[in-house]
N, C-alpha and C positions, 0 to 999 in steps of 0.2 A: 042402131050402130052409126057413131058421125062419120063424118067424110075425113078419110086422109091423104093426104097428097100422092099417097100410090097407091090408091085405088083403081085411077083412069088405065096407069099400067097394068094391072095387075093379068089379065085375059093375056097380055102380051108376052108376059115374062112366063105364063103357067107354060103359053103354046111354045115359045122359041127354046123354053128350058129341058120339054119333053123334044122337041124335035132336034137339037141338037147331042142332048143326054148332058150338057153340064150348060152353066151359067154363070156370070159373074154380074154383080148386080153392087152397081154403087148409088147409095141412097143418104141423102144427109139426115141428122138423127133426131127425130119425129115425124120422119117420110111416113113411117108404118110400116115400112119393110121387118121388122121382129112378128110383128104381131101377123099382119094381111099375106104376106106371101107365103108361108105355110098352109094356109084354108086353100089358099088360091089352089096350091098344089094339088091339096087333096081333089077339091072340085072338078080338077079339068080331070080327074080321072085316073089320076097316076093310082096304082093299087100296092095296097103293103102300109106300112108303116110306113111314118113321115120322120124322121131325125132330125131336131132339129140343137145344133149346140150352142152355150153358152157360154162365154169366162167365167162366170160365178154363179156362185148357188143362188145367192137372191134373184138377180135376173130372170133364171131357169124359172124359181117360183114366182117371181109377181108377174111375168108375160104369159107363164102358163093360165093362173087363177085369172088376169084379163081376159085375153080370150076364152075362157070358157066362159066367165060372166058374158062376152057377146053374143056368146052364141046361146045364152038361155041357161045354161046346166052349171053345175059344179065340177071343180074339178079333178079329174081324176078318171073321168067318165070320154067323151071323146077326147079331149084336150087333157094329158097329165103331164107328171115331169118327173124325172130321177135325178138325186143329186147325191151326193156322199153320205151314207147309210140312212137315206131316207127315199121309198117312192112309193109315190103319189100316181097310181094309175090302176087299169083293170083290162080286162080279156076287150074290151069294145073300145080301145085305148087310139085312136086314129095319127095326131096329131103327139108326139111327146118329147118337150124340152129335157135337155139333158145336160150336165154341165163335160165340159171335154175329156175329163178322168173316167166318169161314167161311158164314155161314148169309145173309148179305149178299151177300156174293160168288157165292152159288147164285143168292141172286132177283135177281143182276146177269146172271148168264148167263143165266139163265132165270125171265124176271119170271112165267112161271105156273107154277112149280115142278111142270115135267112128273114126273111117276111120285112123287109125295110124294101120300099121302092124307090123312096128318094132322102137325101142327105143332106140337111142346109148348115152352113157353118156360118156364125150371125159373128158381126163383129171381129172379120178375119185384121182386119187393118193392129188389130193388138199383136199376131205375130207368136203367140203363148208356142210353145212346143210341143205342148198335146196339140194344139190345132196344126201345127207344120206335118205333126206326124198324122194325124186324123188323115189329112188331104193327101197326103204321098201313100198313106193306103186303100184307102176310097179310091184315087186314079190305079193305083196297081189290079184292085178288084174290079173297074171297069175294063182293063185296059187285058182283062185275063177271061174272069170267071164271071162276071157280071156286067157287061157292056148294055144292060138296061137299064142297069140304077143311076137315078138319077142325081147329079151333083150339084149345088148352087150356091154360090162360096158370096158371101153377102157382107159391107162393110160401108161404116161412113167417110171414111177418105181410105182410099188405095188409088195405087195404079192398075188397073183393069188387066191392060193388057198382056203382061208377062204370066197373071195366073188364066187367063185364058188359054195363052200359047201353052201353057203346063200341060191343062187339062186336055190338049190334044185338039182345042179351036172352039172352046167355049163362047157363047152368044154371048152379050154385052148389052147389059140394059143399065141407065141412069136415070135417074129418078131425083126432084129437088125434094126441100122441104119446105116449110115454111118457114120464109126468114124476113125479120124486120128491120129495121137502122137501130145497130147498136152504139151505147156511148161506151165507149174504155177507157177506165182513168187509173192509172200509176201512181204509185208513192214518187212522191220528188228525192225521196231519201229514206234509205233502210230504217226499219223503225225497230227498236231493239225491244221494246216492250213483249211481256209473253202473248203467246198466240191469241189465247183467249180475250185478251183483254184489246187489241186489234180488232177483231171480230166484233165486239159490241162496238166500238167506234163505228166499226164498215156499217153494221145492221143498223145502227143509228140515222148514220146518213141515208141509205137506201129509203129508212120508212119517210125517211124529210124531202129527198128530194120523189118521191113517188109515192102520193098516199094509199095506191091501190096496190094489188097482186101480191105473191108470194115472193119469198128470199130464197134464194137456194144458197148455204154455205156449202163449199168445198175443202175439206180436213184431212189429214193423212190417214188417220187412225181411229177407233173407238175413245181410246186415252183421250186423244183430243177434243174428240165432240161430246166426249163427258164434260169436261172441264168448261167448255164453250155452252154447254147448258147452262151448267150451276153458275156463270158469268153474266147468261144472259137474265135471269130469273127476274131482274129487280124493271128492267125494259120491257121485259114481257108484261109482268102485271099493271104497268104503267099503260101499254098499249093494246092492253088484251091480246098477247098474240098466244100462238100454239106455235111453240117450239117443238120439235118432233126430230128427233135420230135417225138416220138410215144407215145402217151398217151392216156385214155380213153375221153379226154374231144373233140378231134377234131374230123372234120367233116370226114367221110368216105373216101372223094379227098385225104384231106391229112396223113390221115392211110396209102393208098396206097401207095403214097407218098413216104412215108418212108420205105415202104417194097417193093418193086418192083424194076428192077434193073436201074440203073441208069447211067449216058454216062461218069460222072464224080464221084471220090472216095469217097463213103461216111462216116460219121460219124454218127452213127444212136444213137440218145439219147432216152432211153426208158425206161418203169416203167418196172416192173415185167412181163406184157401179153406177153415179146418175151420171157420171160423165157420157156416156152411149148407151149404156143398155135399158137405162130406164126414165122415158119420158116424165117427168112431172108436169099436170099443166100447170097455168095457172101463174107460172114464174115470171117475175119483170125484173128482176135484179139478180143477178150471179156475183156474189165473194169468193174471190179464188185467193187460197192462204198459198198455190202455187208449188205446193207438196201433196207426195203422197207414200203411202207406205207399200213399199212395192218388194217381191220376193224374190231374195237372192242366194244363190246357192254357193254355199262357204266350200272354198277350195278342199278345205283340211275334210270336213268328213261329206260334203256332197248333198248337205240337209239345208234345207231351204232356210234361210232364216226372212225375214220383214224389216228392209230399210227405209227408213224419211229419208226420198230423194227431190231433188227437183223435177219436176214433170216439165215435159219436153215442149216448144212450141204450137206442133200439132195438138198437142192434150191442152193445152191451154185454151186455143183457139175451139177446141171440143167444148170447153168447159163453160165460153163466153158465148155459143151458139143455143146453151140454155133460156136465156134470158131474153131472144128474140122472135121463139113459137108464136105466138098470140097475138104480139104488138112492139112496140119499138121498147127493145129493154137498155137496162144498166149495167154494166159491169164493175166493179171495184178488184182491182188486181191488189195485195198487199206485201207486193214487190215494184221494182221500180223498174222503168222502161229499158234503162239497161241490162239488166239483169235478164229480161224478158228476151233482149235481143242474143247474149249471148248463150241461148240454152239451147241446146242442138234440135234440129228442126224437127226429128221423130226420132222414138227410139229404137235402137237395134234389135232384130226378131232374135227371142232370146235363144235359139237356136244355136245363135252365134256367139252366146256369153253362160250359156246354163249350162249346167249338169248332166249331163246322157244316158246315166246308168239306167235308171228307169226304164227312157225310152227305149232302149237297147236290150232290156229285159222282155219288153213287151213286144221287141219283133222277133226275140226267140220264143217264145212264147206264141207267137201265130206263125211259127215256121218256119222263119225270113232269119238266115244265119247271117245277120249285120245289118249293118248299116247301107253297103253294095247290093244291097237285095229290093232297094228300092231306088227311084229316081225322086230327087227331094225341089224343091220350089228354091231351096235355099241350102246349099250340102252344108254336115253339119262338119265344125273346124277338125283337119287332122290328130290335134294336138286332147283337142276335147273327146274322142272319138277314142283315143288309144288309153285314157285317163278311162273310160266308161268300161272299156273291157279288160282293165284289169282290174278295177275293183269289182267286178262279177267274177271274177277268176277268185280272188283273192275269199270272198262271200262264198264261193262254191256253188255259183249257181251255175257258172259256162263252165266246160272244160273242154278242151281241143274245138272250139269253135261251137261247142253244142251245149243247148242246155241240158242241164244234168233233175235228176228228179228233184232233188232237194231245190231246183231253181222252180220246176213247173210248182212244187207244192208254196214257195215262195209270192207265187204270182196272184195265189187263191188270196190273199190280202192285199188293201187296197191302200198296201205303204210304198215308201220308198224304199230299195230293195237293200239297204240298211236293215230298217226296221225289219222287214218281214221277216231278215235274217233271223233276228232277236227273238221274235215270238216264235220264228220255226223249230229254234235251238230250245226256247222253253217249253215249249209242247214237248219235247225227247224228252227231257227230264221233267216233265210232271207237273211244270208251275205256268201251262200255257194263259190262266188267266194274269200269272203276276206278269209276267210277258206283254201279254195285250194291253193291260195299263202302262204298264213303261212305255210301249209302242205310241201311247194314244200321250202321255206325258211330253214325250218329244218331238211327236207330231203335232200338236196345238202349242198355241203360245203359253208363255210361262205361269201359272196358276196363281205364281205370288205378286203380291202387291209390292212394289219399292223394295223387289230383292235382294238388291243390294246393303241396302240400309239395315234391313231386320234381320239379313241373311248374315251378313258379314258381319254384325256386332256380337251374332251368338256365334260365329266360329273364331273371332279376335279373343274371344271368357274362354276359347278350350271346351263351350259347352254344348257343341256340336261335333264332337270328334265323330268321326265312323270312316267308312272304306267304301264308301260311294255316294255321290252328289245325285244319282237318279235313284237309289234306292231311298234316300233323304225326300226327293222328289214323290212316292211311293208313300212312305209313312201321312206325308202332308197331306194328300189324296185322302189317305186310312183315316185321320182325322176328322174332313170332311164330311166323310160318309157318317162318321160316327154321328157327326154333328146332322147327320139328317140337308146336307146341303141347305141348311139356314144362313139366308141371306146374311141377317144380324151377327150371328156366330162365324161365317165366314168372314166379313168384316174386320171382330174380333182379332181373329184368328190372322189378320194379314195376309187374306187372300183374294184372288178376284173372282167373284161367286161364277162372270160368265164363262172365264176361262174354264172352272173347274167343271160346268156344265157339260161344257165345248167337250170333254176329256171324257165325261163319263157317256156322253153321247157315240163318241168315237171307241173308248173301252169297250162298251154294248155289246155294237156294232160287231168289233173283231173277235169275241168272246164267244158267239156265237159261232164262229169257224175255225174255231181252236180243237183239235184232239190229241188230249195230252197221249202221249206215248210210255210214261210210267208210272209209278204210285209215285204220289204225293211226298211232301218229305215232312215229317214228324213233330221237325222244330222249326221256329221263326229262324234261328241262324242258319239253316240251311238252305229255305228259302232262297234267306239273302243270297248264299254262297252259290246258289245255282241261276238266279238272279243274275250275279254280276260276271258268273261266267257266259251266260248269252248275252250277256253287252261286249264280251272281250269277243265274240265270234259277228257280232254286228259291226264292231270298230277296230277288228286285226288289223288293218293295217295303219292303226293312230296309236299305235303301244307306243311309250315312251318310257323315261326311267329318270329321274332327280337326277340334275348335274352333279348332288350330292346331298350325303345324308341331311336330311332336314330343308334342302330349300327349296326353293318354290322355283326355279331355275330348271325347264326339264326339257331333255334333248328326245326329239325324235327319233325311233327307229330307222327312219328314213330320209333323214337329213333335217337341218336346221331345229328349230327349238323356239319356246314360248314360255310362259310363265306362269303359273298355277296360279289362278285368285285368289282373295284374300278372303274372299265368300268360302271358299270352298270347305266342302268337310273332310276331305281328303287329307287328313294332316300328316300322317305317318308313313302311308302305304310308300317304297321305293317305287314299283312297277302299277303302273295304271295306264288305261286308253282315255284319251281322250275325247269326249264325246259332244262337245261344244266348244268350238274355239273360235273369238271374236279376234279379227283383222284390225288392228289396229297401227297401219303404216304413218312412221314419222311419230306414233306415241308412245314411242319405248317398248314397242314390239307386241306380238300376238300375245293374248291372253285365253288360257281354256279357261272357261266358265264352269264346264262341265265335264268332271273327272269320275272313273270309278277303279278301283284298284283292281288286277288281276294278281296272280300267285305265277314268277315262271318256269313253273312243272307245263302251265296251260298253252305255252311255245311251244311244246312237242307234239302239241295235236294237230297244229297247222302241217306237218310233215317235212320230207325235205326240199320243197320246194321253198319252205320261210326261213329253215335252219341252215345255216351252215359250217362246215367242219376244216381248222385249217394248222396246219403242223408248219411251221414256217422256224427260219431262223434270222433273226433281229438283232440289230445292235442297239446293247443298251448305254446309251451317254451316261448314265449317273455311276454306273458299276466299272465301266471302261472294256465290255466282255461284249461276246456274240453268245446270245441265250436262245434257247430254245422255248418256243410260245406254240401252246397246244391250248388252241381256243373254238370255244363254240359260241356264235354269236346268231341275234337278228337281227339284219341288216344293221346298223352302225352299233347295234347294242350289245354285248359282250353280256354274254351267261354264262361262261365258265373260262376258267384260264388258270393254265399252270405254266411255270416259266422254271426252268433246269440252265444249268451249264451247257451250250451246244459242246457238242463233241465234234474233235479237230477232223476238218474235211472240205475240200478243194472251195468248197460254198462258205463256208467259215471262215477260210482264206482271205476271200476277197471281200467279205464284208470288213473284218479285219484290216483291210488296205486301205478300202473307202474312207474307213474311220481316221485311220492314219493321215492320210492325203487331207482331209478335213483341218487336222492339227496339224499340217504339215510345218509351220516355223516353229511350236514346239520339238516336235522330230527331230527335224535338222538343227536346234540348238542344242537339245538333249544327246541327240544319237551321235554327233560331230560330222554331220552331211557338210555343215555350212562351214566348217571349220576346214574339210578336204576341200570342198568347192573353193573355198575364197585361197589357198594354196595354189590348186591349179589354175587360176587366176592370176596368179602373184607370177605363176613359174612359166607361162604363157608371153605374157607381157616384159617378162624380165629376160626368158631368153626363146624369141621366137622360133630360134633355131632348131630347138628339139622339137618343135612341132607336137604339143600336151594338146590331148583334148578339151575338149568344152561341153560337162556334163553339164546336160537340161533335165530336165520335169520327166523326161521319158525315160531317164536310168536312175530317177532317183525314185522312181515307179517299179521300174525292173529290180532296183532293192530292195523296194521293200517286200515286193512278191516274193523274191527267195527271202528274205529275211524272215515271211509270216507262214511259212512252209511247217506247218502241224500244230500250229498256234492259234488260241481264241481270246487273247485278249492283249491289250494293249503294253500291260505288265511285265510278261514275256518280250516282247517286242521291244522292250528297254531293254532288255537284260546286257544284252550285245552292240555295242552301241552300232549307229547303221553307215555308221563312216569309216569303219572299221568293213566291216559289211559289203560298199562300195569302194575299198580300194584294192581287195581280192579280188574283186573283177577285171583290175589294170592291168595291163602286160607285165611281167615281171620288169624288166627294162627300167619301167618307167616310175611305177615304185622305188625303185633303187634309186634314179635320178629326183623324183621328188624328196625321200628323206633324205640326201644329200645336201641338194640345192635348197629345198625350201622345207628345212629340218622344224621337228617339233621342238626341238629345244637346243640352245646353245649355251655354251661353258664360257664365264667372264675370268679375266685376268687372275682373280685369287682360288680359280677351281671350282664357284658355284655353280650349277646349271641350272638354268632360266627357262622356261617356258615362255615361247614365242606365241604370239595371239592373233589371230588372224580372222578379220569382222568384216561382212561387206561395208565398203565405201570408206575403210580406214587403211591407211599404210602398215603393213607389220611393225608390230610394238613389241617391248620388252619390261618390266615393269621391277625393279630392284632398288636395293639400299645404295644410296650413295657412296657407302663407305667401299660397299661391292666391285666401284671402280676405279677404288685408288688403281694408280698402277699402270693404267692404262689411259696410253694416248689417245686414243681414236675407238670408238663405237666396233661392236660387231655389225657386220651385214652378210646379206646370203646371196644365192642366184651369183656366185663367181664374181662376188663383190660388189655387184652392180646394185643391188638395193638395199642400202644402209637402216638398219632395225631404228623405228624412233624410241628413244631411252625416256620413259618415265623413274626417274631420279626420286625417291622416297627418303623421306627424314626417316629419325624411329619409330614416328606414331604412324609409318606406314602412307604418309599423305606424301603426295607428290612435290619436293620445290621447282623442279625445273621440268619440261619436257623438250627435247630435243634430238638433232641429229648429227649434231655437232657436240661432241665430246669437248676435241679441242678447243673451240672456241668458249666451248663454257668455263672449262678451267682457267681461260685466260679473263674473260670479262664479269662473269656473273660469280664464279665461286669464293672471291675475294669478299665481298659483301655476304653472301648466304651462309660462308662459314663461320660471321661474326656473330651473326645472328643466332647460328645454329650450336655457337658454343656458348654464346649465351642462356641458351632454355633446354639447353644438353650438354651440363658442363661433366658428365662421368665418362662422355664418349669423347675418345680423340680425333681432334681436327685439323690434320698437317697441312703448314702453309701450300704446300703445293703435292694436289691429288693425286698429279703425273705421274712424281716419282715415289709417292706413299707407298706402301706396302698395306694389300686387302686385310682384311682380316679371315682369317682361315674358313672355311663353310664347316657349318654346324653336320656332324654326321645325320642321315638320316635314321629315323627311327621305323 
């Protein structure tokens, strides 16, 4: 066994970690703190099981299978490990890595972690939420029921001291590693070229400026380090080297593989897990592409998805302390210094940016009604917290604060309480395996190859139509199988053989803890049918419906809206949940990827807590009426509606006014409001003496109330004009002195009666045939003379020649010329030299 740099420690941190009962242990990353302080534990004598967690599965297994190689044995035997439907151990099991879903799943079965003596949490400085949660119940179980278990929260950069102070004054030990003078070299300039082809440049230079030791590449994704293989192929065989993958999707063989040392120089391609948790020796050059593929949980359904982000300073500086184990290494970053500078220094414990349902699940589930039932390192956001517990309300897994059975039988899978919803609901009806494949489809990454491309050109032909995008998901699977999961034929077939692996690994798995609750169903459509109703009881609250028939435009039940893919096979269905919807801010908005139609009769099973029922009365603008709307809807989505006549009633009334009020300069030009108003306006100003009032907006309100007094519609409401309306309300008195003084119509010199006009901001007019005024000296006026009518003077074609207020003076200046004219282009009409003393022509009776 070689020496590691926390060795010398190791007696020190077993003693101060049992005599204190917790520890915090910061070690930089090939101290040996993963592999040595666990033995250590065991050795000073602590009894029980040893816990020790991981971030990922592959860590769990290649620090497990190291250690047991040092210690002589295989492993599985003292030294084993458990990881997502996989474990590796036995009754003589002392030591066992575990990844932190596993190690949740333990204090879910058993919230006092019978036979564990001590608990190490490796690599806390990542911040994951299983470990935030891990450690907020491990101190609740010291700090109650088990104040001898031991804790020792272990990372390569933290601040020590506040998870001490958590732990109630945990010991403090630091530990170096080994580290050498490294060189750090920057792009001068973004380089746009694709990833892979970067990478052979970087690994170019690395083997020229260092003819010794291994390359570590750092890649976001498997995608990528595929690509960066097949790139590197023609370099390799040029230099003899051993390219070799490290990712979480391969088999343990070839994990070691990659990490173990080798007879010829390697080039190790790998995701983020060698950034901490797994030593490579042997490395003198680190390539950081400076990305990584890191899991983010989508607002819309709370399901993890896998984004290429930038990785943060600290992870960078993680990444660059590879290359300095052994002897003075290289870095190649293939980003540029600024870029470098501007990335936030570490990133935030996802505590404070993830999804909580789960966790929230799994502390009702060991007993703890919330989130307030524990004391956290780091509280998780208000806003996150009340988002968690109504989508378990919503799931049926809490109700009134408690978990309900359908929540514990929920917990027995090792999904997201999404999923488990989905397979719970398919177990009742009988298809718990088509279930657990769906569960395991949505749970792994997507199966197909360049989905979009082969996906989206058979649903652009129509030659993909169906009523759900996971049940299409399902078929492709059925394919697979058929195919014998051959590589070749998966290929083929436009799939990715590891994915569909990954899926049927995790199917297995859930398959095994599936008990359907009824017979089976007889035909493949029913299946489906039962199928996509356990997707509508996994994603109730992502129902949505077409903005309209046929488009791809669909509004949420619950506000806002997204846009259906062009992938999708969903092409018909009105109502569907949405089951993947990708964020797409600033790109012409969210996109679901992932649809499957419901039927909604399947809204009445959620109860009345989803439905609601509402008899209202509305105004409709296009009808001009107050109707009656008898609606049942979910949440913004309408499933049934009937709309009637409302019937006339004090409610009717004032919608009725509202609407009026709205139109109100129609109204008042229609009804003659403005026509009384600009009168007592006229009669005001002309004789202040009577003292007329000054009707405003608040009696032309109080008309219309009495005016809409058993009325629902606007139509009525014209019937009577509402100036008419409003001058029954005026003292008697003063009516009498308005139509006197400031009359609706006045009689001209030959006995016609003229209708007087009265506009705001215009003088009272009068509008008559010229001929109307032979006869007359001087104009009529009202208001006891004092405000003289202006005379619009009309020829026969009814257009005005003069307009004035002066009579007399027209006759004397202007009629002389207008009548030359006028008997010019109207010589059957007579045009007496002087209009004064003409004689009208008689007014035509009315008819």
């Amino acid at each position: 066994m070689k020496s590691l740099p926390i060795d010398p420690l190791l007696d020190e941190i077993a003693a101060r970690a049992r005599a204190a009962g917790a520890l915090v242990l910061s070690a930089e990353p090939g101290a040996g703190k993963s592999t040595r302080v666990p033995l250590a534990l065991m050795h000073a004598g602590i009894e029980g099981e040893i816990l020790v967690s991981e971030p990922r599965r592959l860590a769990a297994r290649l620090v497990a299978s190291f250690v047991a190689r040092e210690l002589g044995e295989r492993v599985g035997k003292t030294v084993g490990y458990s990881v997502r439907f996989e474990d590796v151990s036995s009754a003589a099991t002392r030591v066992r890595y575990v990844t932190e879903g596993v190690l949740l799943r333990r204090l879910l079965g058993d919230p006092l972690l019978s036979g564990v003596g001590a608990l190490v949490l490796d690599e806390f400085h990542e911040r994951s939420l299983a470990t935030d949660l891990a450690l907020a119940l491990a101190q609740g179980l010291r700090s109650s029921k088990r104040p001898e278990l031991v804790v020792v929260v272990m990372s390569a950069t933290l601040e020590a001291e506040p998870i001490a102070r958590f732990l109630g004054g945990a010991a403090q030990v630091s530990s170096p590693g080994r580290s050498h003078p490294l060189s750090i070299e920057h792009l001068e300039r973004p380089d746009d070229r694709p990833m892979d082809k970067q990478v052979v440049g970087a690994v170019r230079r690395a083997l020229r400026d260092d003819p010794n030791g291994d390359v570590l590449v750092f890649l976001p994704g498997a995608g990528e380090i595929r690509r960066a293989e097949v790139a590197l192929g023609e370099l390799a065989k040029a230099e003899d080297l051993l390219v070799l993958p490290l990712h979480g999707d391969q088999s343990v063989e070839e994990q070691s593989r990659a990490v173990e040392p080798a007879a010829r120089r390697k080039v190790v391609l790998s995701t983020n897990v060698a950034e901490t948790s797994v030593t490579i020796d042997g490395v003198c050059a680190v390539v950081d592409s400076g990305l990584a593929r890191v899991a983010r949980h989508s607002p819309y359904t709370g399901l993890p998805r896998l984004e290429i982000q930038k990785v943060s300073r600290a992870s960078a500086t993680q990444r660059a302390g590879r290359a300095g184990r052994t002897r003075a290494g290289r870095v190649y970053r293939l980003y540029t210094r600024g870029d470098f500078s501007a990335r936030p220094e570490s990133d935030a414990p996802e505590i404070e940016r993830g999804e909580l349902s789960e966790a929230l699940l799994t502390l009702h589930g060991s007993g703890l009604r919330g989130f307030d039932a524990l004391s956290w390192l780091t509280p998780p956001p208000a806003r996150a917290r009340e988002a968690a517990e109504a989508l378990l309300v919503d799931l049926g897994a809490v109700d009134a604060g408690a978990i309900t059975e359908l929540g514990r039988r929920m917990l027995d899978f090792p999904l997201h309480p999404r999923l488990a919803r989905v397979v719970v609901e398919a177990e009742r009806t009988g298809i718990g395996g088509r279930g657990a494949l769906a569960a395991a489809l949505l749970g792994e990454r997507d199966i197909r190859r360049a989905a979009r491309a082969s996906f989206g050109a058979r649903a652009s032909l129509h030659a993909a139509r169906g009523d759900s995008d996971v049940v299409e998901l399902v078929d492709r699977f059925d394919e697979a199988e058929d195919a014998r999961f051959d590589a070749a034929k998966l290929e083929r077939m436009g799939l990715d053989g590891r994915a569909v692996r990954a899926v049927e690994r995790s199917r297995a798995a859930l398959v095994r803890h599936v008990r359907d609750r009824a017979e089976a169903p007889a035909t493949g459509e029913e299946v489906e049918h039962r199928l996509r109703r356990a997707l509508f009881r996994g994603f109730s609250d992502r129902v949505a419906k077409r903005a309209r028939p046929g488009a791809a435009d669909l509004v949420f039940a619950r506000g806002g809206g997204a846009r259906l893919a062009e992938e999708s096979v969903v092409v018909d269905a009105q109502w569907l949940v949405c089951v993947d919807v990708e964020e797409r801010p600033g790109r012409g908005g969210n996109v679901v990827r992932l649809a499957s139609a419901i039927e909604p009769d399947w809204l009445m099973e959620l109860g009345d807590r989803a439905l609601t029922e509402s008899d209202e009365l509305v105004w409709n603008a296009t009808t001009e009426r107050v109707e009656r709307v008898e609606r049942m809807s979910f949440g913004a989505l309408t499933l049934d509606e009937s709309r009637t006549l409302a019937p006339p009633s004090p409610a009717a009334e004032k919608l009725l006014v509202a609407a009026a009020l709205e139109q109100r300069e129609l109204l008042l030009a229609e009804g003659g409001l403005t026509r009384l108003l600009c009168r007592l306006d006229v009669l005001r100003q002309a004789l202040p003496e009577l003292g007329a009032p000054a009707l405003g907006p608040d009696d032309v309100e109080a008309a219309l109330l009495r005016a809409a007094e058993g009325l629902v519609s606007l139509a009525e409401l014209r019937r009577e004009p509402l100036g008419a309306r409003l001058l029954h309300t005026l003292p008697p008195e003063l009516g009498r002195v308005l139509e006197s003084e400031v009359p609706d119509r006045v009689r001209l010199a030959g006995g016609r009666s003229v209708e007087v006009s009265y506009e705001p901001g215009r003088p009272p007019f009068i509008e008559s045939r010229l001929q109307d005024f032979f006869g007359s000296a001087a104009g009529p006026a009202i208001c006891r003379g004092r405000v003289p009518l202006t005379l619009h003077l009309l020829a026969p074609n009814q257009r005005a020649v003069q307009v004035t207020t002066d009579l007399a003076g027209f006759w004397q200046r202007h009629y002389p010329s207008i009548r030359r004219e006028l008997m010019r282009r109207y010589p059957r009409h007579a045009w007496p030299e002087d209009g004064r003393t003409a004689t009208p022509p008689a007014p035509k009776p009315r008819r």
